[in-house]
C-alpha positions as CSV (number, residue, x, y, z in Angstrom):
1,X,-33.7,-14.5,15.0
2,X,-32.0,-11.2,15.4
3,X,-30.1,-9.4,12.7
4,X,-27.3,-8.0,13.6
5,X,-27.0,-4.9,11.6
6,X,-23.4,-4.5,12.4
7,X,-21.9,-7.6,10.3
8,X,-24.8,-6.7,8.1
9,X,-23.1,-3.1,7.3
10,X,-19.5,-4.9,7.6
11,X,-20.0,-7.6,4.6
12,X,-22.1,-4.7,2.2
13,X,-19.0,-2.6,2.9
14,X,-17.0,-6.0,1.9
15,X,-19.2,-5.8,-1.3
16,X,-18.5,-3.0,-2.2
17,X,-14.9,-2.5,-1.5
18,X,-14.5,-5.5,-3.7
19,X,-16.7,-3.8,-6.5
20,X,-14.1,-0.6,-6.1
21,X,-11.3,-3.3,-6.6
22,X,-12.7,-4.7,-9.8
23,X,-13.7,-1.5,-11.3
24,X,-10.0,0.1,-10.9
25,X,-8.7,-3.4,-12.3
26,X,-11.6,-3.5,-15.1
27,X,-9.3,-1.7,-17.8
28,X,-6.2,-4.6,-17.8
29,X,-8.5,-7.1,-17.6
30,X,-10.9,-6.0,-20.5
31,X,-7.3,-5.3,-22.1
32,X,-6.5,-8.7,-22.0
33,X,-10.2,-10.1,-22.8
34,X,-9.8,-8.1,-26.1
35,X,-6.5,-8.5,-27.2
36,X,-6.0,-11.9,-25.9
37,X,-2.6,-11.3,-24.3
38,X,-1.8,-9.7,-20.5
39,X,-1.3,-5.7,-20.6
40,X,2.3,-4.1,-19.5
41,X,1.1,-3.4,-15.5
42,X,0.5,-7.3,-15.3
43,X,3.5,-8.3,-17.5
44,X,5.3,-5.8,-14.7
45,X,3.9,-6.9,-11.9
46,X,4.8,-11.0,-13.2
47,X,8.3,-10.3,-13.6
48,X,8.4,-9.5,-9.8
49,X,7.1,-13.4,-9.1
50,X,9.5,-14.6,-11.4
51,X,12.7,-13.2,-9.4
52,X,13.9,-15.7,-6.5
53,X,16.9,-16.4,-4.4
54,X,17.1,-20.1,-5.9
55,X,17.6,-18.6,-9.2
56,X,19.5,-15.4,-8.9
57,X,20.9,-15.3,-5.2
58,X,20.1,-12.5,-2.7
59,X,18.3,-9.7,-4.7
60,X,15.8,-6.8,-3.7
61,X,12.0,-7.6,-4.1
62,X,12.8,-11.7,-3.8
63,X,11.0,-13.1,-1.3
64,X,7.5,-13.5,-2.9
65,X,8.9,-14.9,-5.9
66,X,11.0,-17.3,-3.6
67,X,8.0,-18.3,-2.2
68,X,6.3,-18.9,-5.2
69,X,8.8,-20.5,-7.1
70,X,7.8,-24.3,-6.3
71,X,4.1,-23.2,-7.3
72,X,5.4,-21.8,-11.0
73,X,8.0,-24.9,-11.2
74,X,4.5,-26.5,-12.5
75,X,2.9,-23.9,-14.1
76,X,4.2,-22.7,-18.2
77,X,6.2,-19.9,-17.8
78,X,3.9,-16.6,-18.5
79,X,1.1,-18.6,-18.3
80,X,-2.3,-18.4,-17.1
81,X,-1.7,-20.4,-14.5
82,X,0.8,-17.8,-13.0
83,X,-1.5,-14.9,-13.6
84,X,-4.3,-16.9,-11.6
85,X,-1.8,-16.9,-9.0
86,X,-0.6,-13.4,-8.9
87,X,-5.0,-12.4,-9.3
88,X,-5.7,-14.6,-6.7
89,X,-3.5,-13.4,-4.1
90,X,-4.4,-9.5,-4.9
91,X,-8.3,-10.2,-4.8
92,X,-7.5,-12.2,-1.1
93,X,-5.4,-9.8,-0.1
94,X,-7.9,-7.0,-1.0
95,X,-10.9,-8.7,0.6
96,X,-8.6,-9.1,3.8
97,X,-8.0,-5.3,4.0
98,X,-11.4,-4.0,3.2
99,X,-12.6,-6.5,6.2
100,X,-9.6,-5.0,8.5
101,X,-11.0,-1.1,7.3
102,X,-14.8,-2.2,8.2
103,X,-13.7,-3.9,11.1
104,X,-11.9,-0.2,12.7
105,X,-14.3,2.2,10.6
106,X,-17.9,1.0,10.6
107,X,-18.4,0.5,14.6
108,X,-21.7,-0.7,15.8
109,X,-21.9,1.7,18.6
110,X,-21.3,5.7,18.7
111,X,-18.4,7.0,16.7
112,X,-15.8,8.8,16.5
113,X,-16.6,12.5,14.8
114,X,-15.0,11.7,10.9
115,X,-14.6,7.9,11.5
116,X,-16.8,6.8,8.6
117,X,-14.8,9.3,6.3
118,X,-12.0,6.7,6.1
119,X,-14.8,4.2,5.3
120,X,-15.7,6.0,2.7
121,X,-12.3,7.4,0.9
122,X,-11.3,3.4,1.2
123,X,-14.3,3.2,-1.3
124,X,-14.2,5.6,-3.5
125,X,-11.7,8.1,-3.0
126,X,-8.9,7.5,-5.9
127,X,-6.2,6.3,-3.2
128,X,-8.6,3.3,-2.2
129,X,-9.7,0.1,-3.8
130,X,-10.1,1.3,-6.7
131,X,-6.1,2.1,-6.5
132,X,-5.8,-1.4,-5.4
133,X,-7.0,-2.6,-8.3
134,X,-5.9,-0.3,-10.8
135,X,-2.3,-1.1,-9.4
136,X,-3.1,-4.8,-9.4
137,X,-0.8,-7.5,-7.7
138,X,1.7,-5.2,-7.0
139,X,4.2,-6.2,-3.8
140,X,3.1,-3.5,-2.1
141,X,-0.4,-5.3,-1.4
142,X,1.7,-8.0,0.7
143,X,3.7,-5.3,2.5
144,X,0.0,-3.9,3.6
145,X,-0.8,-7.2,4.9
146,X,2.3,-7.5,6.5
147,X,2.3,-4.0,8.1
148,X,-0.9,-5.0,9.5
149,X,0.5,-8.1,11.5
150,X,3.1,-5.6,12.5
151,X,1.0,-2.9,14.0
152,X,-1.5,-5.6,15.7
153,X,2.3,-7.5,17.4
154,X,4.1,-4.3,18.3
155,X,0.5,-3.0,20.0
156,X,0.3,-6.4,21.6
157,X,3.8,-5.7,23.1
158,X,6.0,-8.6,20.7
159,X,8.3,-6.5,19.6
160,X,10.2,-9.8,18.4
161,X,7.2,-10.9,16.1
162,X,7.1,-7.4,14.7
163,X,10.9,-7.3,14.1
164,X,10.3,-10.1,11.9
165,X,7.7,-8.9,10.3
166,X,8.7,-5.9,8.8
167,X,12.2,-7.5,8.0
168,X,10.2,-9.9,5.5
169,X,8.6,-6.5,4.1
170,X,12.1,-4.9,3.5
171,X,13.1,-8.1,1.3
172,X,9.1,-7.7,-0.3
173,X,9.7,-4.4,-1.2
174,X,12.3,-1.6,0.1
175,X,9.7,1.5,-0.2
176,X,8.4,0.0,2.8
177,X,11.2,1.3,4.9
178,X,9.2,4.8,4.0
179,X,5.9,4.1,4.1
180,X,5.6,1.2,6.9
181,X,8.6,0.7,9.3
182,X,8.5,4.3,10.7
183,X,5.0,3.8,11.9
184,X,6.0,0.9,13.7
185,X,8.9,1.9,15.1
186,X,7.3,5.2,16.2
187,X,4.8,3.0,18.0
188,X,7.4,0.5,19.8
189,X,8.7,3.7,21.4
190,X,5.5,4.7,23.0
191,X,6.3,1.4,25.0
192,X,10.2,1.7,25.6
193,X,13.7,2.1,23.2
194,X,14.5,-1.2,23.6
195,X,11.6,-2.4,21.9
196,X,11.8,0.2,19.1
197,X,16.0,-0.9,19.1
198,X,14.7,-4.5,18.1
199,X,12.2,-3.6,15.3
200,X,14.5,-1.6,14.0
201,X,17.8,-2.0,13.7
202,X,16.9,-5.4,11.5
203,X,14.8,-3.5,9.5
204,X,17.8,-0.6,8.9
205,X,19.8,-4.1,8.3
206,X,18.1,-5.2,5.7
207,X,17.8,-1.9,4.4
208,X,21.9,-1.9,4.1
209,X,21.9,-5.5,2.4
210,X,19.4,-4.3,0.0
211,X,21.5,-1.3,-0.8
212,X,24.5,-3.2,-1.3
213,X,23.8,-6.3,-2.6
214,X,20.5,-5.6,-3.4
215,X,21.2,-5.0,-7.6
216,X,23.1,-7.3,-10.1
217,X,25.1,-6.2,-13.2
218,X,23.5,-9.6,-14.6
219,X,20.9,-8.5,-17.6
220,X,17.5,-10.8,-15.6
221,X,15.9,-10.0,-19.2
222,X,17.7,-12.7,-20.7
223,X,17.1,-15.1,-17.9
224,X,13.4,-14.6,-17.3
225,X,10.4,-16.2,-19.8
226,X,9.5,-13.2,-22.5
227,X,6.0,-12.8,-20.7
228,X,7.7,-12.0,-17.3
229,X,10.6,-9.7,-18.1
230,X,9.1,-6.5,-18.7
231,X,10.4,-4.9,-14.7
232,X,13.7,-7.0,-15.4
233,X,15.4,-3.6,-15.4
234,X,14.6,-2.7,-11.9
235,X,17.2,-4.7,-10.4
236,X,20.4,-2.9,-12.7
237,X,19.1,0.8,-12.4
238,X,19.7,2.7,-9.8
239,X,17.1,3.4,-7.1
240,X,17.2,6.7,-7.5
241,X,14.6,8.1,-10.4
242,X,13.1,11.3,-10.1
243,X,10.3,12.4,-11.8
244,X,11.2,14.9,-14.7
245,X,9.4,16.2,-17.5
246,X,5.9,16.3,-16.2
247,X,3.6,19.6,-16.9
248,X,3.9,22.0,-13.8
249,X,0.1,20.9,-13.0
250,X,1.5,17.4,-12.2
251,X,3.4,17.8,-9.5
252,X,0.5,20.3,-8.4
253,X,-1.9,17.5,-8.0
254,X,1.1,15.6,-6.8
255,X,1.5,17.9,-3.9
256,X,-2.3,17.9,-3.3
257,X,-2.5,14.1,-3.1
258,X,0.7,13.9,-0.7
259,X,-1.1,16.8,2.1
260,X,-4.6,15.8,2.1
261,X,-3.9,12.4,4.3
262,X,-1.6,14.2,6.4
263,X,-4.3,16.7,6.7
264,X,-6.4,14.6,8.2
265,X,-3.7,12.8,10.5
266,X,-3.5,16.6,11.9
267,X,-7.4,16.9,12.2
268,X,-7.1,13.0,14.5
269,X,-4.8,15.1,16.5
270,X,-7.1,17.9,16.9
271,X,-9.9,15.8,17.8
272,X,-7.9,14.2,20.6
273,X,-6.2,17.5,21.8
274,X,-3.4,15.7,21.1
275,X,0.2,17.7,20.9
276,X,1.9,16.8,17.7
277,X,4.6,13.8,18.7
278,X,6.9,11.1,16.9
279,X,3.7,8.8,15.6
280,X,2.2,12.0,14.0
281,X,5.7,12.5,12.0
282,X,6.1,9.0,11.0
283,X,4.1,9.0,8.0
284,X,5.3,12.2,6.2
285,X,8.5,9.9,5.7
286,X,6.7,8.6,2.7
287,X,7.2,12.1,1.2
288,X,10.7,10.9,0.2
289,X,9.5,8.6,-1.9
290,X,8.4,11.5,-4.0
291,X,11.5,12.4,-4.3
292,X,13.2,9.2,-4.8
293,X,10.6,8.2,-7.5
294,X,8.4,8.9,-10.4
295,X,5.6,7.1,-9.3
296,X,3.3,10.0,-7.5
297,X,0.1,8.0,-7.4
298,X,1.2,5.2,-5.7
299,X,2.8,7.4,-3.4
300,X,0.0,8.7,-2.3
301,X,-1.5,5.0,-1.9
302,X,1.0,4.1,0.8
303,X,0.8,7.6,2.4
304,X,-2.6,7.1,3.1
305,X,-2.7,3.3,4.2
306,X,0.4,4.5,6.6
307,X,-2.0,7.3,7.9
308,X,-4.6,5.0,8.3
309,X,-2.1,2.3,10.1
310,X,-1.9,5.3,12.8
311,X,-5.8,5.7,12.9
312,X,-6.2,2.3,13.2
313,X,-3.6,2.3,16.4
314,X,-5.8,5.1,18.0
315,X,-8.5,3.0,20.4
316,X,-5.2,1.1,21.9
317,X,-4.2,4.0,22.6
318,X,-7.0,5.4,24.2
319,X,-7.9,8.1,21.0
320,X,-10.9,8.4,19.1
321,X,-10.3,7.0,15.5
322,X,-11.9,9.7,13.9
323,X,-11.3,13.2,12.9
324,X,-12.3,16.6,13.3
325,X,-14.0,17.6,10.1
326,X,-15.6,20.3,11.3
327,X,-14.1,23.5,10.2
328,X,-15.4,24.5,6.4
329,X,-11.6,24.8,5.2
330,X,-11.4,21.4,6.1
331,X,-14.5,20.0,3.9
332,X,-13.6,22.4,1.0
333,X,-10.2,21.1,0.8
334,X,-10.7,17.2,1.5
335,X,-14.1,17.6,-1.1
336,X,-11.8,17.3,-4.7
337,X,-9.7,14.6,-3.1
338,X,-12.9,12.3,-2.4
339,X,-14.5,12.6,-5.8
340,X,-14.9,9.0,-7.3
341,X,-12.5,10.0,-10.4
342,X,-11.1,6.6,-10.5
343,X,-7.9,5.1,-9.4
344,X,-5.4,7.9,-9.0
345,X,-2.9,5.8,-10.8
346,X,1.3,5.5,-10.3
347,X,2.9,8.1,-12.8
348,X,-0.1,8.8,-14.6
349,X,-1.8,10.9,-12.2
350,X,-6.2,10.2,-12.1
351,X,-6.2,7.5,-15.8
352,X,-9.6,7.0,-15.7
353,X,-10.3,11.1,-15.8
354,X,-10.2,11.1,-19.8
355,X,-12.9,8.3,-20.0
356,X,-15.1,10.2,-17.0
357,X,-15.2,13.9,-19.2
């Protein structure tokens, strides 16, 4: 019986992306092993499943913990039991994406010049698994998912199954509307306006309802269990909150972090001969999250997986889904932003670079 090297290469890649995962989760997990009680990012991340519409009404970030809430209903409050949950659906989540990445980067035929570079940073580069891990069960993982249903409907021409789509995402999480929804949109107008018109005018609706109703005055804190309250102040601050007080070598890296995948959207263009246009533009709207927020490394997460939703676009299109890597400037600046240094982190830029020297 033949082998066929191609799944072969796919489920070593699976393998491995997994590996990434567990390493950039390893420290909260060994935290908890050791000290027998769930670290802050978990405790964070919990309070996030514990937030519904049954219980509060319409709030920002709801819907998964509406979902949930049946689930937890059974489960002790802070309990194991809801931290399986909340592990679980990272780890499936994470396994469905690195199967998506091997899917559109590890081809079994010629490729693209570059291609396997994406392959690769979704490895080992600090924005890739090992972020997903690092930043585990975090709503943004969903929003990925769900992203991905979008671009595969709005390529498939249902604009309608996309609208919906990226509507659940804004009541996920709002950073989406940065990160995700111009993507789409960009792409539904490569097919006409109306079909951009009906992805998103519901997703700049829900954006509104968020903004407005979005918050509560109500302190969660004192409604939520005391293992799931930590984030409870994310729905009475304001959504604004710049980063301040960082050394002037933060924001250095920061900037770094935030070019390097929209270099090489520009070097995809240049491989195509491709005139910059609306879809190249679409990601860089995640550089306002840098400005709304103090969380620079998971910026730079959702910039590059919303560069890599436009790679991922490019055979529909008739493109090549690589990049042109060629020119030594190019390699000299992507070279620092590869090196396996860990996760890159959320406002602790590269965590594991301590540990490493």
């Amino acid at each position: 019986m033949a082998i066929d090297w191609g799944k072969e290469r796919q489920g070593v890649f699976l393998l491995l992306a997994m590996l990434a995962w567990a390493i950039g989760a390893a420290p909260h997990l060994m935290g908890w092993a050791l000290s027998g009680s769930p670290p802050p990012a978990l405790e964070w991340n919990l309070t996030h499943y514990h937030v519904s519409y049954q219980e509060f009404g319409f709030l920002r970030r709801g819907l998964v913990g509406s979902l949930v809430a049946p689930l937890f209903a059974l489960l002790p409050d802070g309990g194991l039991g809801e931290y399986g949950v909340m592990l679980g659906l990272d780890a499936a989540i994470a396994a469905g994406l690195a199967w998506l990445v091997a899917r559109l980067f590890l081809p079994t035929g010629p490729d693209a010049p570059g291609q396997r570079l994406f392959a690769a940073a979704f490895l080992i580069a600090p924005v890739g698994m090992m972020q997903m891990g690092y930043d585990l069960a975090r709503l943004d993982h969903v929003n990925f998912v769900l992203m991905s249903g979008a671009l595969a409907a709005v390529l498939g021409g249902r604009a309608m199954l996309a609208a919906c789509l990226v509507t659940l995402a804004m009541l996920v999480h709002e950073a989406v509307l940065f990160y995700g929804v111009p993507v789409i949109v960009a792409l539904a107008l490569r097919r006409s306006l109306a079909e951009a018109l009906i992805i998103a005018l519901p997703a700049l609706g829900a954006a509104i309802a968020l903004a407005l109703w979005g918050g509560t005055s109500a302190d969660l804190g004192t409604a939520l269990p005391p293992q799931a309250d930590l984030a409870a102040s994310v729905w009475t601050r304001n959504l604004l909150e710049p980063a301040r007080g960082f050394p002037p070598q933060h924001y250095l890296v920061a900037a770094y972090l935030a070019l390097v995948p929209l270099l090489l959207l520009w070097r995809h263009y240049a491989l195509n001969r491709l005139a910059p246009d609306l879809l190249m533009l679409a990601p860089a709207t995640t550089l306002a999250l840098f400005v709304l927020g103090v969380d620079y490394g998971r910026w730079s997460h959702c910039l590059f997986v919303s560069v890599l939703m436009v790679i991922a676009a490019a055979p529909r299109l008739d493109r090549q889904p690589g990049a042109d890597l060629a020119p030594l400037p190019v390699k000299v600046a992507l070279a620092p932003w590869l090196l396996p240094l860990g996760p890159v982190g959320i406002a602790l830029l590269y965590p594991f670079i301590p540990w490493i020297v």
